[in-house]
N, C-alpha and C positions, 0 to 999 in steps of 0.2 A: 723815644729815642731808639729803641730796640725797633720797633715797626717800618724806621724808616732805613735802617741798616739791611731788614730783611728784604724791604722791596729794594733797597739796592744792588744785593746781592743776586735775589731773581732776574734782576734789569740783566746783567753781568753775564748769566749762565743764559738768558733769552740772546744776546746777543754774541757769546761765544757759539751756540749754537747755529746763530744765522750765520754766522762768519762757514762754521764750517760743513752748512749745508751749500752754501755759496763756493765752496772749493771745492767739493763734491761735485758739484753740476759742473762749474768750469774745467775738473777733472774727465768728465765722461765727453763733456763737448768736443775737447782737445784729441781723447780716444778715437771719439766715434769719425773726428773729420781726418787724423790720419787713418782712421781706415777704407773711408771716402775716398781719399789720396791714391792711396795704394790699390782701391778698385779701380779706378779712374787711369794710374797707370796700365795697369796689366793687360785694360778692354783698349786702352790703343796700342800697345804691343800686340796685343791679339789681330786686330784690324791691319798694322803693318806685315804683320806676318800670314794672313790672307793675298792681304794684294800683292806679296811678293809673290805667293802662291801662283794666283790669278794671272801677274803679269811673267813668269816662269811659262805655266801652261801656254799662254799666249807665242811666245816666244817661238816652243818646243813646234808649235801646230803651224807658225810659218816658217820655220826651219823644213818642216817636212813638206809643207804645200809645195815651198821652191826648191826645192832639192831638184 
């Protein structure tokens, strides 16, 4: 009686632990892809704010060619 209480109890603590090594991972997943996110914003904010650059220069140098 006692033997099978005790492997029940270990079942118990084996699967609270899966539970929250499973939340643990789903936690750092969630971390890691908003941080993906936010890199993935900022590198096309970056690229927009090039080809303004780009298309500014462009501008300035036929402003001046046809002056």
């Amino acid at each position: 009686m006692t033997s099978i209480f005790i492997s029940i109890i270990i079942i118990m603590i084996i699967i609270i632990i899966l539970l929250l090594l499973l939340i643990i991972i789903i936690i750092v997943i969630y971390v890691f892809w908003q941080i993906v996110k936010i890199i993935f914003n900022l590198f096309i904010i970056i690229i927009i704010i090039i080809i303004i650059i780009i298309m500014i220069n462009i501008l300035i140098v036929f402003i001046y060619l046809f002056h």
